[in-house]
N, C-alpha and C positions, 0 to 999 in steps of 0.2 A: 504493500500500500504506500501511496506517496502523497501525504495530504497538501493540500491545497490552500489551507485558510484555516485563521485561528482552531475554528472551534472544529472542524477536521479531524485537526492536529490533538487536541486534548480528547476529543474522544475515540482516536487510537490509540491515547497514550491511555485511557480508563479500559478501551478493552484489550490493552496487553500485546498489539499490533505493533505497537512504535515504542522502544523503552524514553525514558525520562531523560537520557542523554540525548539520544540522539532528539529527541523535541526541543531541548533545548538548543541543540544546532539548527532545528531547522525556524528556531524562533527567532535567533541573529541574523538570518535570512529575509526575513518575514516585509520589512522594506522596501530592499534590494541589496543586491550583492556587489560588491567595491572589488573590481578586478585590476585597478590602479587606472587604466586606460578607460574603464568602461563601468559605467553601476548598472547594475543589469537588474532590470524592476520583472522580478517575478510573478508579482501580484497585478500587475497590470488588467489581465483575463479579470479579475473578481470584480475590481472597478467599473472596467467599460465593456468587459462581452467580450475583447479582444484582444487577444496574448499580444505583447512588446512584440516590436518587428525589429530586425535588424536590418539596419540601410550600410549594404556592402560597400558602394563607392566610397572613396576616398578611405578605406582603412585596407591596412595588410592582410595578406591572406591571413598571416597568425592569427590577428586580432579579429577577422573573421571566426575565422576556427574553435579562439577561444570563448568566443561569446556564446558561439552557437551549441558547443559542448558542453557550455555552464548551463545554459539552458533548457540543456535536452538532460544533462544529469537532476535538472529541477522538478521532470517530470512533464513536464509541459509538450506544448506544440508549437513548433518552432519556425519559424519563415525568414529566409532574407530574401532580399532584394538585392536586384543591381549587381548581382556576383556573377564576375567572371570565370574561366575555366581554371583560375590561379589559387582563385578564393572556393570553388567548388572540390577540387581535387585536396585543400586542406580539409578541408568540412569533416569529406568522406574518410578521408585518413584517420580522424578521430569519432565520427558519429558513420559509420558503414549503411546505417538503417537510413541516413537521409536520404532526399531526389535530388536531381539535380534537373532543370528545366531548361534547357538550354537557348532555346527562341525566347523564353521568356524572362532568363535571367536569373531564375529563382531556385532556391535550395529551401524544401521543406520537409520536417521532421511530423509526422500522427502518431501521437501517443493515444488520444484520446478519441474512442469511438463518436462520429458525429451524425446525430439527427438532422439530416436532412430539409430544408426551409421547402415549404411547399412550393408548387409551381417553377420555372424558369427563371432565370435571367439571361438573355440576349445580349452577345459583346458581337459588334459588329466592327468590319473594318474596310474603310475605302479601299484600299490597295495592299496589295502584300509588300511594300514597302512599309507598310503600317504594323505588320504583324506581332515584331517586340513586343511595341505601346500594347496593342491586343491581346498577346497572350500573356500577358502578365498582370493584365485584368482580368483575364478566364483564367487565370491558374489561381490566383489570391483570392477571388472570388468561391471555387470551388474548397480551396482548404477550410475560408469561412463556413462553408457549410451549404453552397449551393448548388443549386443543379445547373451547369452553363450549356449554353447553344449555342456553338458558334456560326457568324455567317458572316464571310471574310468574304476580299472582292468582291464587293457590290458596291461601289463609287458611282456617284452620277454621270459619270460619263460616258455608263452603259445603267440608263435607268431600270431598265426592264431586269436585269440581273436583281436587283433588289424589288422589286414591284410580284416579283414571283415568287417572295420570301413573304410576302403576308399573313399567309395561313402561321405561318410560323410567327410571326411578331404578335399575333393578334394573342396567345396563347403567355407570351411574357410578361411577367408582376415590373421589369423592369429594364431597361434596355440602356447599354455601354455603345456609345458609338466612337471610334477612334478615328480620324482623318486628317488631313494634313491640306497641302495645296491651300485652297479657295476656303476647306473646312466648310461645304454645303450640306454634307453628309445628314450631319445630327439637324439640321433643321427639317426636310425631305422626311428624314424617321420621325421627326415627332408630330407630322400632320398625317403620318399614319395609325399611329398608337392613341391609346388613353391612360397610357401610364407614364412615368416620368423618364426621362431622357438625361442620361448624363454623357456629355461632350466632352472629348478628350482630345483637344492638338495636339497634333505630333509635329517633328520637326521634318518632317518632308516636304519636298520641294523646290522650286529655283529658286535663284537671287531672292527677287520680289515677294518671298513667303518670308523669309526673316526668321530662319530658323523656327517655324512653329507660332512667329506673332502674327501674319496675316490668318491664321486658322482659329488663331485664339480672337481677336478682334473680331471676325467675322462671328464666330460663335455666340460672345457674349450680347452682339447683337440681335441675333435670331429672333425672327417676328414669330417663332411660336415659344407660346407662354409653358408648357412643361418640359423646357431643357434648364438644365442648371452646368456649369464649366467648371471643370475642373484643371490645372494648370497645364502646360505644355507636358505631354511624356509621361502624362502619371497614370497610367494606367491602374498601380496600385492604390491609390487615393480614391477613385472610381469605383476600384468595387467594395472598398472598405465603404463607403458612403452607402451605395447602391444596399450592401448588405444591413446597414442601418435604419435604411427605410422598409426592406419588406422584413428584418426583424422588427419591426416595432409595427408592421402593420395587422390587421386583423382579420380575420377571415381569409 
């Protein structure tokens, strides 16, 4: 047993599951953990529904490695982002049970069995230039707990390609649309749906897109009222949100 949460903890330790020492270790834990580089908040899942992430760029594979092993010895479920094959192949070295996602960048650890969120969510993507940003909105969405659908290339500039995916969108609590260029995408999906839309620029593109600004500017203007933007490239952000809203919705 690996408990979780105060009272957990002390009612493994009354029924003789966990002795008295070790509770006490795992109660100077109970914050977070001070890896000198990194405080790694354990308890995060109890707070907000959703285990600490770790965001791969910009740290060493070690430091990868070690976070993601503190984590996964915590008992938990474990996700980073952003990890390359430098920072993946450390992970594994030390945590062997992890994934590794490679189009989508992501290293995740299930320890814990998940009940499944009813219905769909839909991650869509203009172009398979898009795919990163997309699949790592369908992968972090899935470990949350959802059932994803993906439907990649379908960009307006073959509308019919998307127009023949309706049966299917009309069926989703929630739809990830990822695009880049003009970013027409998520506007197009949200006057097909009656569920909420979240819009995701990507940095694809020429010149004139600005690395992901013209998609995003175009976005946050969308004349249809249920999209919401999420920043350039974040795929992750997208479905931790998207998973916010049909967790908390009803029926």
């Amino acid at each position: 047993m690996n408990p979780t949460s105060l009272l957990e903890l002390l009612t493994a330790i009354e029924q003789g599951k966990t002795t008295p020492q070790e509770g006490m270790a795992r109660l100077a834990n109970l914050p977070y953990e001070d890896l000198a580089y990194a405080k790694v908040d354990h308890h995060r899942a109890l707070r907000t529904g959703m285990p600490e992430v770790i965001y791969a760029a910009g740290k060493t594979d070690a430091e990868v490695a070690g976070i993601f092993a503190r984590m996964a010895a915590a008992g938990g479920d474990v996700l980073a982002t952003r990890a390359g094959a430098g920072a993946a192949a450390a992970v594994l070295a030390e945590v062997p049970a992890a994934t590794y996602h490679p189009v989508a960048r992501i290293l995740s650890l299930r320890q814990h069995e998940t009940i499944p969120f009813p219905g769909t969510l839909a991650v869509l993507c203009a172009g398979t230039s898009d795919l990163p940003v997309a699949e790592e909105a369908a992968v972090t969405a899935e470990f949350l707990g959802n059932t994803v659908t993906r439907l990649y290339d379908v960009g307006v500039a073959g509308l019919h390609r998307l127009l023949s995916q309706r049966p299917v969108l009309a069926e989703a609590r929630a739809c990830i649309v990822c695009a880049g260029m003009e970013g027409a995408l998520p506007t197009v999906v949200a006057g097909l749906v009656r569920v909420p839309v979240i819009a995701v620029p990507t940095s694809v593109g020429y010149g004139a897109a600005f690395g992901g600004v013209a998609a995003l500017l175009g976005m946050l203007n969308s004349c249809s009222p249920n999209v919401a933007v999420v920043n350039i490239d974040n795929g992750f952000g997208a479905a931790a949100f998207a998973t916010s809203m049909v967790r908390g919705a009803k029926g």
